[in-house]
C-alpha positions as a Markdown table, in Angstrom:
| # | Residue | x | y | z |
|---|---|---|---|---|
| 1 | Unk | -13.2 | 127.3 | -129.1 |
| 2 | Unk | -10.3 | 127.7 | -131.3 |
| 3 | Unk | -8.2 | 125.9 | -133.9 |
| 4 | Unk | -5.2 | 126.7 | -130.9 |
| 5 | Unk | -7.0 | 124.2 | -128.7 |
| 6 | Unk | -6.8 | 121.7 | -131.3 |
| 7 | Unk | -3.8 | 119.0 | -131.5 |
| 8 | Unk | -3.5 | 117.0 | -134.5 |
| 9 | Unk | -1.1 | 114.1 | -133.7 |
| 10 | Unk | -0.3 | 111.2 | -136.2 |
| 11 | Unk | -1.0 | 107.9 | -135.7 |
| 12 | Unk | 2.0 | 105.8 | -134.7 |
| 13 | Unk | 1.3 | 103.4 | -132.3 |
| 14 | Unk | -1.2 | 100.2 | -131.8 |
| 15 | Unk | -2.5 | 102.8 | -128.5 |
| 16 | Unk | -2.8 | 105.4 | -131.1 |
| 17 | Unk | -4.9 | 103.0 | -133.7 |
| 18 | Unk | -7.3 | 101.6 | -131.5 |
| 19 | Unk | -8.2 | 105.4 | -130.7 |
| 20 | Unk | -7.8 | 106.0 | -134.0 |
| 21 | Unk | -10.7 | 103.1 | -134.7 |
| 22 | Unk | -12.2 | 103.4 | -131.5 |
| 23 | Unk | -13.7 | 107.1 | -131.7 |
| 24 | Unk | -16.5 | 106.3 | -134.5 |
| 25 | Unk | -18.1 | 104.4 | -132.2 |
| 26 | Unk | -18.1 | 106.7 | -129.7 |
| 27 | Unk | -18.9 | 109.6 | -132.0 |
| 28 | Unk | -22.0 | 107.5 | -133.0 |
| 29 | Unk | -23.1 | 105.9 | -129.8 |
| 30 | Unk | -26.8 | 105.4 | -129.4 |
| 31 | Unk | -27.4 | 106.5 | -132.8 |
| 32 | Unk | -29.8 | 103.7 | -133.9 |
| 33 | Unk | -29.2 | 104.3 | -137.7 |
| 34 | Unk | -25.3 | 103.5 | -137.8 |
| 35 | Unk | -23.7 | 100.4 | -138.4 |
| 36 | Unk | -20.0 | 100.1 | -137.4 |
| 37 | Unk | -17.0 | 98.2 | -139.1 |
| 38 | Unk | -15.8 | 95.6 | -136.8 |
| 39 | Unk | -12.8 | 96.7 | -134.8 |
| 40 | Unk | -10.9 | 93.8 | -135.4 |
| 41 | Unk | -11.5 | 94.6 | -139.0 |
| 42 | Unk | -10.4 | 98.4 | -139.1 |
| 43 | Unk | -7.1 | 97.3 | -137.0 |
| 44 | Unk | -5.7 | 94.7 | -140.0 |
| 45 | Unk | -6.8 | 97.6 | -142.3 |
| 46 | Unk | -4.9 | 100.2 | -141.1 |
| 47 | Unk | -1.5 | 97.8 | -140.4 |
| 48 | Unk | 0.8 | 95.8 | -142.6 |
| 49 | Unk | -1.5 | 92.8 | -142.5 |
| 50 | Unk | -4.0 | 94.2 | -145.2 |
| 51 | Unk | -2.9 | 92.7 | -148.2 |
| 52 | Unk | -2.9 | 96.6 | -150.4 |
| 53 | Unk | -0.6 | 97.9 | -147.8 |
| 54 | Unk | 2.1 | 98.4 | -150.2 |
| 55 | Unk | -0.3 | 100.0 | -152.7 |
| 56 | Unk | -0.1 | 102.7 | -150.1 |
| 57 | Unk | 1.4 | 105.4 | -148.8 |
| 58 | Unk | -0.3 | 106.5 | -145.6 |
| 59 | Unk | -1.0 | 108.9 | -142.8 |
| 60 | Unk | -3.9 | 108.8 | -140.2 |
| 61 | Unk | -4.3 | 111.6 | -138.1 |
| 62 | Unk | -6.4 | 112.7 | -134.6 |
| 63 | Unk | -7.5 | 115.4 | -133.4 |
| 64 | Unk | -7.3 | 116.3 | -130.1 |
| 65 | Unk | -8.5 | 118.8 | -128.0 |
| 66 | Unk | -8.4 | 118.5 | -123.9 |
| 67 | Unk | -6.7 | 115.5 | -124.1 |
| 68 | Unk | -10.0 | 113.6 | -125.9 |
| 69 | Unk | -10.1 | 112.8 | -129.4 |
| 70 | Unk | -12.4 | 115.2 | -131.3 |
| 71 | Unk | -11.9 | 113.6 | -135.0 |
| 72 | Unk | -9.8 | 111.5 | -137.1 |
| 73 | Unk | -9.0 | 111.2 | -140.9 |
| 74 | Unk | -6.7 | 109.1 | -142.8 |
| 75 | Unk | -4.4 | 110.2 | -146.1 |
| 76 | Unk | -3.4 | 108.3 | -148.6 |
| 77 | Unk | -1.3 | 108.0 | -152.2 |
| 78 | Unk | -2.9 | 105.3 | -153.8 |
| 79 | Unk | 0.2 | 104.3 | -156.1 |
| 80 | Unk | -1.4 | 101.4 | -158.1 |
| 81 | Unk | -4.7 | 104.3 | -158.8 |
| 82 | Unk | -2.5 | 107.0 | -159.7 |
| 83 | Unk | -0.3 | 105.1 | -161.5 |
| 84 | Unk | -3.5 | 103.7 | -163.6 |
| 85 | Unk | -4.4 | 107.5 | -164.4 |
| 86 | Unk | -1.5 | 109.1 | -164.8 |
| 87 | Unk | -2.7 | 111.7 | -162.0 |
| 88 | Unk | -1.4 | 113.1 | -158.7 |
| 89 | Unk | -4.3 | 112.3 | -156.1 |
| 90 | Unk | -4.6 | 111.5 | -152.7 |
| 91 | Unk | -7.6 | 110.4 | -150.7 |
| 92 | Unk | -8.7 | 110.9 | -147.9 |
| 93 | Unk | -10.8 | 108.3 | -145.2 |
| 94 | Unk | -12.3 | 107.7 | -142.1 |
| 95 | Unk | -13.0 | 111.8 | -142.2 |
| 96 | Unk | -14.8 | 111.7 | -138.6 |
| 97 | Unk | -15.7 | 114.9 | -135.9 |
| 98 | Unk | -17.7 | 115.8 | -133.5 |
| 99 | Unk | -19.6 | 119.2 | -135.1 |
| 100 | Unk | -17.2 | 121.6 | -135.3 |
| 101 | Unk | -15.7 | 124.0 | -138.3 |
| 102 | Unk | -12.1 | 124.0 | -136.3 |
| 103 | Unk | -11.6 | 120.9 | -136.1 |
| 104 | Unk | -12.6 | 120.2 | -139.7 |
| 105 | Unk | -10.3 | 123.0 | -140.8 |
| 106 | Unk | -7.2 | 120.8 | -139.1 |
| 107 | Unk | -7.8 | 117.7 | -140.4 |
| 108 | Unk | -8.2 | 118.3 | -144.0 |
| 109 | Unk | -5.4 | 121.0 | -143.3 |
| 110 | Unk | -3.2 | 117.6 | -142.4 |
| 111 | Unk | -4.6 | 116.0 | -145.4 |
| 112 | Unk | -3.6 | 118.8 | -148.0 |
| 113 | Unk | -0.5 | 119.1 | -146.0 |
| 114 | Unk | 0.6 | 115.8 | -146.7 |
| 115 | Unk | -0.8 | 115.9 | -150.3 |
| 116 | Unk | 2.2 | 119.2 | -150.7 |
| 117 | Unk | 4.3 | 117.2 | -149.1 |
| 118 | Unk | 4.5 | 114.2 | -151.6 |
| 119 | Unk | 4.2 | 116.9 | -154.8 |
| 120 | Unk | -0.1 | 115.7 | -155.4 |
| 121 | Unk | -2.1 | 118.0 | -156.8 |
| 122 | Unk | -5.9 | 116.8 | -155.9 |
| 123 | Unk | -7.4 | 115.3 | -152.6 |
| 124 | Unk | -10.3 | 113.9 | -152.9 |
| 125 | Unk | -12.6 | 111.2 | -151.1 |
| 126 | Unk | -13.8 | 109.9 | -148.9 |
| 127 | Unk | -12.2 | 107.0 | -151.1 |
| 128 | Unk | -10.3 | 104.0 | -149.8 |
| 129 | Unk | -7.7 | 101.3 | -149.9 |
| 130 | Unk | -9.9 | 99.6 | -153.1 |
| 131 | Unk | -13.0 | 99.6 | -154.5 |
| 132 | Unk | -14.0 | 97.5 | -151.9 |
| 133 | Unk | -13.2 | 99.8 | -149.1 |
| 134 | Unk | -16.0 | 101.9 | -147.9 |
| 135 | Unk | -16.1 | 105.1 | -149.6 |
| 136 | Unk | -18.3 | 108.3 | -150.3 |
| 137 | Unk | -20.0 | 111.0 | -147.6 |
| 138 | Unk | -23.5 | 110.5 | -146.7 |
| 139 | Unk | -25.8 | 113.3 | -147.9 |
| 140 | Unk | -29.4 | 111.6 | -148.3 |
| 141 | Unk | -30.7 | 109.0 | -146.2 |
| 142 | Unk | -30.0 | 109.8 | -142.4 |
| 143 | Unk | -32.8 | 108.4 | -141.4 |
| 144 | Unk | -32.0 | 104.8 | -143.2 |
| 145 | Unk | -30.0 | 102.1 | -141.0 |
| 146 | Unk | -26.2 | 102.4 | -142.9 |
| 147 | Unk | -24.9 | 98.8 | -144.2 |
| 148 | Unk | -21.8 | 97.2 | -143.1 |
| 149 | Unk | -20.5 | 98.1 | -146.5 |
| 150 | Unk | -20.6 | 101.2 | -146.5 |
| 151 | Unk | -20.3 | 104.9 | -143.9 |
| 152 | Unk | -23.2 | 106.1 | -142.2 |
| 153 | Unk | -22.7 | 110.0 | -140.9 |
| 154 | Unk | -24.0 | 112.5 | -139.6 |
| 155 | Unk | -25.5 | 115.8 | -142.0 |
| 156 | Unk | -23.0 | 118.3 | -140.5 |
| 157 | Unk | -19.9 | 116.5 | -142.6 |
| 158 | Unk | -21.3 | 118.1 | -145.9 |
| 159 | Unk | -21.3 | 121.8 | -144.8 |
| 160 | Unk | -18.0 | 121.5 | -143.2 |
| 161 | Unk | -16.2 | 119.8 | -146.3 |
| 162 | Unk | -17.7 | 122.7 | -148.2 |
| 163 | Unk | -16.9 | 125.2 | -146.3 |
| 164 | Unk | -13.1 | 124.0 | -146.5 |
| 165 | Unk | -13.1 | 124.1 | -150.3 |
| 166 | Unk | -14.2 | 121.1 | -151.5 |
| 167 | Unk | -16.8 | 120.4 | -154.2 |
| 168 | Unk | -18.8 | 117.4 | -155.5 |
| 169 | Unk | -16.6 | 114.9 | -157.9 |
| 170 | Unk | -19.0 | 112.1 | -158.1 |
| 171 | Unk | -22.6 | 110.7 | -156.4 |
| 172 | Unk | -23.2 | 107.3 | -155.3 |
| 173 | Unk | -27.3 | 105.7 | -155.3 |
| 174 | Unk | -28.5 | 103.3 | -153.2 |
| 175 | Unk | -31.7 | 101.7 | -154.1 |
| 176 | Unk | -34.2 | 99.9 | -151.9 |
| 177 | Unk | -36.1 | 97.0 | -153.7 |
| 178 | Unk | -39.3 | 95.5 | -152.4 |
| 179 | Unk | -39.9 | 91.9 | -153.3 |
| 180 | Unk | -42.7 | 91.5 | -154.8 |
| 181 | Unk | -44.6 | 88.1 | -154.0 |
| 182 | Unk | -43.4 | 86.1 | -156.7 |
| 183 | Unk | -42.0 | 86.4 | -160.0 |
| 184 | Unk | -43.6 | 87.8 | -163.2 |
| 185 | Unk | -43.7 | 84.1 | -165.5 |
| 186 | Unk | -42.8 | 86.5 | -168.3 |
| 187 | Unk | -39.3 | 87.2 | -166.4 |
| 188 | Unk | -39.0 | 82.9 | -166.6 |
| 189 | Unk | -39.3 | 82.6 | -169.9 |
| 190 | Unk | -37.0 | 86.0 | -170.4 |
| 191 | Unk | -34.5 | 84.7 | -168.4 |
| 192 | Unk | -35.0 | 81.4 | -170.3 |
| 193 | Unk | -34.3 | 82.1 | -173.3 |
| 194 | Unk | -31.4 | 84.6 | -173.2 |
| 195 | Unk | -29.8 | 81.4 | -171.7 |
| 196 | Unk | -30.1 | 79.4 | -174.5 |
| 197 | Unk | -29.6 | 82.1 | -177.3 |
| 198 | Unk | -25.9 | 82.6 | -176.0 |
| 199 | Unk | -25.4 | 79.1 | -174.9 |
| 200 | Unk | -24.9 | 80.1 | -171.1 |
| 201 | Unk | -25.8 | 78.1 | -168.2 |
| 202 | Unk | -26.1 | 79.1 | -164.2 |
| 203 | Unk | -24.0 | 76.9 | -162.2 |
| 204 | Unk | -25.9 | 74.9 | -160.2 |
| 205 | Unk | -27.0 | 75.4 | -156.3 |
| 206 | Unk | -25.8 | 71.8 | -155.7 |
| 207 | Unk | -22.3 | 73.1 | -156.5 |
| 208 | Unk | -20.5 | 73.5 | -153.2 |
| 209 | Unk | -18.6 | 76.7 | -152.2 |
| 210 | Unk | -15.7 | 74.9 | -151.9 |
| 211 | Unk | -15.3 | 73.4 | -155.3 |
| 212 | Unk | -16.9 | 77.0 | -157.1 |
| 213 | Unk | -13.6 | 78.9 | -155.5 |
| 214 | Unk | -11.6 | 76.3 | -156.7 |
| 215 | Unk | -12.7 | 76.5 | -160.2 |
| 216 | Unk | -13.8 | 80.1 | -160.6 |
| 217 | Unk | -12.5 | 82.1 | -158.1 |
| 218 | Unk | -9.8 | 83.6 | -160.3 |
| 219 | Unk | -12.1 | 84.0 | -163.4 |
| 220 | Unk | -14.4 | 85.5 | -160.7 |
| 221 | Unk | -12.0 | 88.7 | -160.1 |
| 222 | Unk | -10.4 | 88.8 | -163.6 |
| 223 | Unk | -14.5 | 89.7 | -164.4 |
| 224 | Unk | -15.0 | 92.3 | -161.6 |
| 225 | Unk | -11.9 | 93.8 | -162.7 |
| 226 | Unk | -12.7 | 93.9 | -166.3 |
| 227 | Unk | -16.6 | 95.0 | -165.6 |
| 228 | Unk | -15.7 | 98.0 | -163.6 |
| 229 | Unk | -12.6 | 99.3 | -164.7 |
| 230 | Unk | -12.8 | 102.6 | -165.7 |
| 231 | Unk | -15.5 | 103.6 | -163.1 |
| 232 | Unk | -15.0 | 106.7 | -160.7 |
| 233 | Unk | -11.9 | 105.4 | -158.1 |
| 234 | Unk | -11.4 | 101.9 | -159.2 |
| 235 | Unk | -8.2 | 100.4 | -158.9 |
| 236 | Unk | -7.6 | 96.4 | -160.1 |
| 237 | Unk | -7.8 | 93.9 | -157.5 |
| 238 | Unk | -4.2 | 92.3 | -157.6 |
| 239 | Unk | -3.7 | 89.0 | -156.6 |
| 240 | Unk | -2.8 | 89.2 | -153.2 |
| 241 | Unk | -6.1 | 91.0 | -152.2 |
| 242 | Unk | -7.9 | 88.3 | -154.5 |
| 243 | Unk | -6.4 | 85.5 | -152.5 |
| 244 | Unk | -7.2 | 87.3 | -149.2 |
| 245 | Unk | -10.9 | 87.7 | -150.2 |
| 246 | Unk | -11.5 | 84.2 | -151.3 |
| 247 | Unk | -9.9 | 82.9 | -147.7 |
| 248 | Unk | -13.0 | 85.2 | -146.0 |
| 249 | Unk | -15.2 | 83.7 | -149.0 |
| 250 | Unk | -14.9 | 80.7 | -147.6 |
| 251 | Unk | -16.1 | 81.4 | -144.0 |
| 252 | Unk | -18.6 | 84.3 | -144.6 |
| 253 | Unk | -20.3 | 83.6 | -147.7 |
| 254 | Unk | -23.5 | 81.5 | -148.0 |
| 255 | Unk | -23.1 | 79.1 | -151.5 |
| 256 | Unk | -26.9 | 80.2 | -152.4 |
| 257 | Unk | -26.4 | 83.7 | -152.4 |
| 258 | Unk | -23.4 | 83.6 | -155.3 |
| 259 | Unk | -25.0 | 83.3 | -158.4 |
| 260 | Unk | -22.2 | 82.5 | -161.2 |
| 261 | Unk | -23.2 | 82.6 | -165.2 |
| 262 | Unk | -20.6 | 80.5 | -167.6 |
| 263 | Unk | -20.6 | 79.6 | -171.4 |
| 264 | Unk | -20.1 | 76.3 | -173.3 |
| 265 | Unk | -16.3 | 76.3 | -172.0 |
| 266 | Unk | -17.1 | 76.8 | -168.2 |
| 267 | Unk | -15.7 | 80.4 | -168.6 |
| 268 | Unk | -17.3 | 82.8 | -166.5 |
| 269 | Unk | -18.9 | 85.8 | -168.2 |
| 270 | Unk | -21.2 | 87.0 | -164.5 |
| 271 | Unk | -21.0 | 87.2 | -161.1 |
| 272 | Unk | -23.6 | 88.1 | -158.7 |
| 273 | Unk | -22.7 | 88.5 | -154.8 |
| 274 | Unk | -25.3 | 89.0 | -152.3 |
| 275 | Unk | -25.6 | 88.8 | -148.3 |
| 276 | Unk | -28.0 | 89.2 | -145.2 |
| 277 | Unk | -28.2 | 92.5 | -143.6 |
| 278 | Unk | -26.8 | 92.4 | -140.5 |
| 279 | Unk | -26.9 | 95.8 | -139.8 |
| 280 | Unk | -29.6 | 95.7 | -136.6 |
| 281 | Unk | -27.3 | 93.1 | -134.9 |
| 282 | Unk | -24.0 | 94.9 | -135.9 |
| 283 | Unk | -25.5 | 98.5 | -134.6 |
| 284 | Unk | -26.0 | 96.6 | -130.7 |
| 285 | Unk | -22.6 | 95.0 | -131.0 |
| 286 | Unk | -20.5 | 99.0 | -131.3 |
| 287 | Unk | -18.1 | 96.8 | -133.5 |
| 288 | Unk | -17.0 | 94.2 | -131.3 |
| 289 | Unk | -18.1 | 90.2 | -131.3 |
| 290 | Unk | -17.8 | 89.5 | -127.7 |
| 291 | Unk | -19.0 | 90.9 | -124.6 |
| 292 | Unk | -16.8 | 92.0 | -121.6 |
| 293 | Unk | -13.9 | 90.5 | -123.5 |
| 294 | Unk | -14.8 | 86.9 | -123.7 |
| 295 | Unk | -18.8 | 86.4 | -123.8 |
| 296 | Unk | -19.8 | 85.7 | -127.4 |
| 297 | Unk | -22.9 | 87.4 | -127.3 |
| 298 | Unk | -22.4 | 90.0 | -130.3 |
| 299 | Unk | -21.3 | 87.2 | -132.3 |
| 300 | Unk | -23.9 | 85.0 | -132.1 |
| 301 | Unk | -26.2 | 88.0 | -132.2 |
| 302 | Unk | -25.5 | 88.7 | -135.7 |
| 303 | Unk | -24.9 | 84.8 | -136.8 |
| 304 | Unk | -28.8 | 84.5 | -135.9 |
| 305 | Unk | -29.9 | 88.2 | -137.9 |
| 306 | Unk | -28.0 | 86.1 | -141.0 |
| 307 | Unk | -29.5 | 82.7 | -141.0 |
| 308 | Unk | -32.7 | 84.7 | -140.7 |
| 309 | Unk | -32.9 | 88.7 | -142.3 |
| 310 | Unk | -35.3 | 90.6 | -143.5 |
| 311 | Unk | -33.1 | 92.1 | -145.9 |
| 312 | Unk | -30.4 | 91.3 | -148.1 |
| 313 | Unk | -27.8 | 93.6 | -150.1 |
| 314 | Unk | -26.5 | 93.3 | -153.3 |
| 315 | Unk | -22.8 | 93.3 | -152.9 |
| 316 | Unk | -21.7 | 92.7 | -156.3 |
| 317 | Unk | -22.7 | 92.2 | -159.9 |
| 318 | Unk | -20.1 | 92.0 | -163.2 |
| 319 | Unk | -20.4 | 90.8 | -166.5 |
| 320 | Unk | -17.6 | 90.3 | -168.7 |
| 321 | Unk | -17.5 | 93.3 | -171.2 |
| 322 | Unk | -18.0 | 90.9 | -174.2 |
| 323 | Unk | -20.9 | 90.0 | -172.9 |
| 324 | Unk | -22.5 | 93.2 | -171.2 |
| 325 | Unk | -26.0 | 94.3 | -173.2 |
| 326 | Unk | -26.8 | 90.9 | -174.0 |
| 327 | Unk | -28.9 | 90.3 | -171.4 |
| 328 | Unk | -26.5 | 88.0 | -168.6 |
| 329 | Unk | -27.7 | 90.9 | -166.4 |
| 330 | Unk | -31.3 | 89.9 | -166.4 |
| 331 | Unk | -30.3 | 86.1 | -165.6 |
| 332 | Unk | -28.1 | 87.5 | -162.0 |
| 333 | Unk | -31.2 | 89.7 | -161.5 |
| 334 | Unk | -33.6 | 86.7 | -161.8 |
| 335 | Unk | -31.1 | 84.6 | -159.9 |
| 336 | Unk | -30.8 | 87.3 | -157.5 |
| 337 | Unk | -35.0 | 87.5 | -156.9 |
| 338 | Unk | -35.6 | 83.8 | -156.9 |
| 339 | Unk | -33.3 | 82.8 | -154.4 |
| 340 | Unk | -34.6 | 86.2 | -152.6 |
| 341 | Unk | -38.0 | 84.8 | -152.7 |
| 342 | Unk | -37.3 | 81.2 | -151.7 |
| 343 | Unk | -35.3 | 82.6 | -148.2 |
| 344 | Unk | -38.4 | 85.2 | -147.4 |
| 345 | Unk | -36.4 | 88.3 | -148.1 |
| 346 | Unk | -39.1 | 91.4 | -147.9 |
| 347 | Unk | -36.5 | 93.7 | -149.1 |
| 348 | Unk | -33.2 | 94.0 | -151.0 |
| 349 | Unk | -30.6 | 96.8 | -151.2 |
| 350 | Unk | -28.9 | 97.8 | -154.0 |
| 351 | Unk | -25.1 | 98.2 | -154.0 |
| 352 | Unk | -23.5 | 102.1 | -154.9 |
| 353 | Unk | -24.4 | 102.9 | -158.3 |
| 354 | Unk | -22.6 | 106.0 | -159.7 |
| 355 | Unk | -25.3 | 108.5 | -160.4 |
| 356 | Unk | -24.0 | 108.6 | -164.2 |
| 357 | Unk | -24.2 | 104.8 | -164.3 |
| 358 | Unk | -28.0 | 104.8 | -166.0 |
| 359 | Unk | -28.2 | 102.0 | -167.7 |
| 360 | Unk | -27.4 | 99.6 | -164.3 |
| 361 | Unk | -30.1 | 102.2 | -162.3 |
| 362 | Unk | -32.4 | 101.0 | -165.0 |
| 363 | Unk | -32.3 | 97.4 | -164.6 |
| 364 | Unk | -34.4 | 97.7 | -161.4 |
| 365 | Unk | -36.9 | 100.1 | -163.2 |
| 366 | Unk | -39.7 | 97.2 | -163.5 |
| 367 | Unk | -39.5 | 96.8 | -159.7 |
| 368 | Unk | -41.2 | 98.3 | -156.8 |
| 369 | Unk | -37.8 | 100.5 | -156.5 |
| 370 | Unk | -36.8 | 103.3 | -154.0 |
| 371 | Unk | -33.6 | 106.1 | -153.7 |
| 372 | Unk | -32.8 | 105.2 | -150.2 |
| 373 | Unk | -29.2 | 107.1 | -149.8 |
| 374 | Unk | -27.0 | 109.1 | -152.0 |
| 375 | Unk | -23.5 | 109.3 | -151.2 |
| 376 | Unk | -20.9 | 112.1 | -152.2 |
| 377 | Unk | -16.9 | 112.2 | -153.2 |
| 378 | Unk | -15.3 | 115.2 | -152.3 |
| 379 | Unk | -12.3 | 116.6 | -154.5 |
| 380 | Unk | -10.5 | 119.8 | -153.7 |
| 381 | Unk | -7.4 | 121.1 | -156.2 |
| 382 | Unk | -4.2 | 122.1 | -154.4 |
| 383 | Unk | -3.7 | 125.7 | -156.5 |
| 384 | Unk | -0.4 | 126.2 | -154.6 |
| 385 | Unk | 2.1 | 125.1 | -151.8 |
| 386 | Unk | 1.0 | 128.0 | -149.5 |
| 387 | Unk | -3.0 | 127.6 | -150.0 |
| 388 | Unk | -4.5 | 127.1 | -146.8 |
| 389 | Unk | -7.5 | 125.0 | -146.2 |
């Protein structure tokens, strides 16, 4: 085979998208370690109904060869990122292929392409919309279920994005915790006392999710946005995307797995996110929630793996800047392992920590903790117009 039996089209109709999302599926079918976006999820993602759409300019590509779709990649100037930094990037997503150098070569030849195109200087990913997005290139941990947070691929991605000229920005970590039967009293009386030294105070369980949106949910994202600006490919949630996560929040998110820290005027300074781990129940569904079109099988398949896991993820922890090194870490850790403990979690799975990010890798050091996965952004410099990939 050749790169002259491969097509690269552009994606430009709903035909063309649901190919688009449909081939990482098939690319990955029977493979029990991956866990699949849901496709009604990657269709609002890639269309005007994803509320950073017009943070974007955008291009998703297939490949084609035979008349079957033999990889896909998306391209994208992040305006609001490159704005932030004063750089000329775009990134690139969704990089999927079957094993094949060719095809490889033509889709990151589309991405650079369009990079020349729009005068950018540096491509790098795999990176998304946000830092919410999925992002990074597996390179440890094939043999660990993904989450649905994150990509799961297969080893042959790494040699072929070398072999095209690209190079290692940035790692990712992901850690795997194992509970241990109950809590050290020492971690109590720890967790205790940094309360009342800075006059902080956990809102309470009996607090319903309705009323903790309604009176934190912006304080909630003016600290995520405060805690992890400045880290590797983080762009400021803006309000629309805000108001668009707090509508899901409502629906998705169990009230005793948010774990909110405020002061003596009710001003949040942490934020601690987790959630069940779905991924056995997501890998049978192959994205979709029902069955032949209409049976809700999938759906309630993964409702049940919720109300009962095994193992939980830690989607999010921020702590307003004032108040980082002062210990409102170790109260969202405790809050974290005690309401852990009290659902029979076995295990618990760290969010992606940069590699360079030591001080948060070492807040799980007195824990029975593991390096499950590490995770890879790629960056290539555009030299000139007529480089080739």
């Amino acid at each position: 085979m050749t790169n002259d039996d491969i097509q690269i089209i552009e994606v430009k109709t709903r035909r063309d998208l649901k190919r688009f999302v449909r081939f990482h599926n098939w690319l990955y079918k029977g493979n029990k370690f991956f866990v699949p976006a849901l496709e009604i999820d990657e269709m609002k993602l890639f269309s005007p109904k994803n509320p950073s759409w017009d943070e974007v300019d955008l291009k998703s590509f297939l490949a084609i060869r035979g008349g079957k779709v033999v990889g896909r990649v998306s391209a994208m100037v992040q305006k609001t990122y490159n704005k932030l930094h004063n750089c000329k990037n775009v990134r690139f997503t969704r990089f999927d292929l079957i094993d094949d150098c060719h095809v490889a070569h033509e889709l990151l030849d589309a991405v650079c392409n369009f990079a020349r195109e729009r005068g950018m200087e540096v491509v790098h990913g795999p990176l998304g919309f946000n830092d919410l997005d999925k992002e990074g290139v597996l390179i440890e941990g094939f043999d660990k279920i993904g989450t649905f947070a994150n990509f799961y691929n297969y080893a042959y991605y790494k040699s072929h994005l070398e072999e095209a000229g690209f190079e290692k920005e940035i790692d990712w970590l992901e850690f795997s915790v194992q509970m241990p039967e109950q809590l050290d009293e020492r971690m109590l009386k720890i967790n205790e006392r940094m309360k009342e030294r800075l006059g902080l105070t956990v809102v309470p369980q009996n607090v319903s999710k309705s009323k903790i949106l309604k009176r934190y949910g912006k304080q909630i994202f003016d600290v995520i946005n405060e805690n992890y600006a400045g880290l590797h490919g983080v762009i400021p949630i803006s309000d629309v995307v805000r108001d668009d996560i707090l509508k899901q929040f409502k629906t998705i998110i169990r009230r005793e797995h948010v774990y909110i820290v405020v002061d003596k005027n009710d001003k949040v300074v942490g934020f601690g996110l987790t959630a069940p781990n779905i991924s056995r129940s997501l890998n049978a569904s192959r994205g979709k929630l029902l069955n032949f079109g209409f049976l809700p099988i999938n759906a309630l398949r993964i409702k049940l793996e919720a109300m009962r896991p095994k193992v939980a993820d830690m989607c999010l922890v921020a702590v307003d800047p004032a108040y980082r090194g002062k210990g409102v870490n170790v109260i969202l850790i405790y809050e974290t392992f005690e309401c852990m403990l009290k659902a029979k979690i076995k295990t618990l799975e760290s969010n992606l920590q940069l590699e360079t990010n030591l001080a948060i890798q070492a807040e799980l050091d007195p824990f029975n903790k593991e390096l499950i996965k590490r995770r890879r952004c790629y960056k290539k410099v555009l030299s000139s117009p007529t480089e080739v990939v």
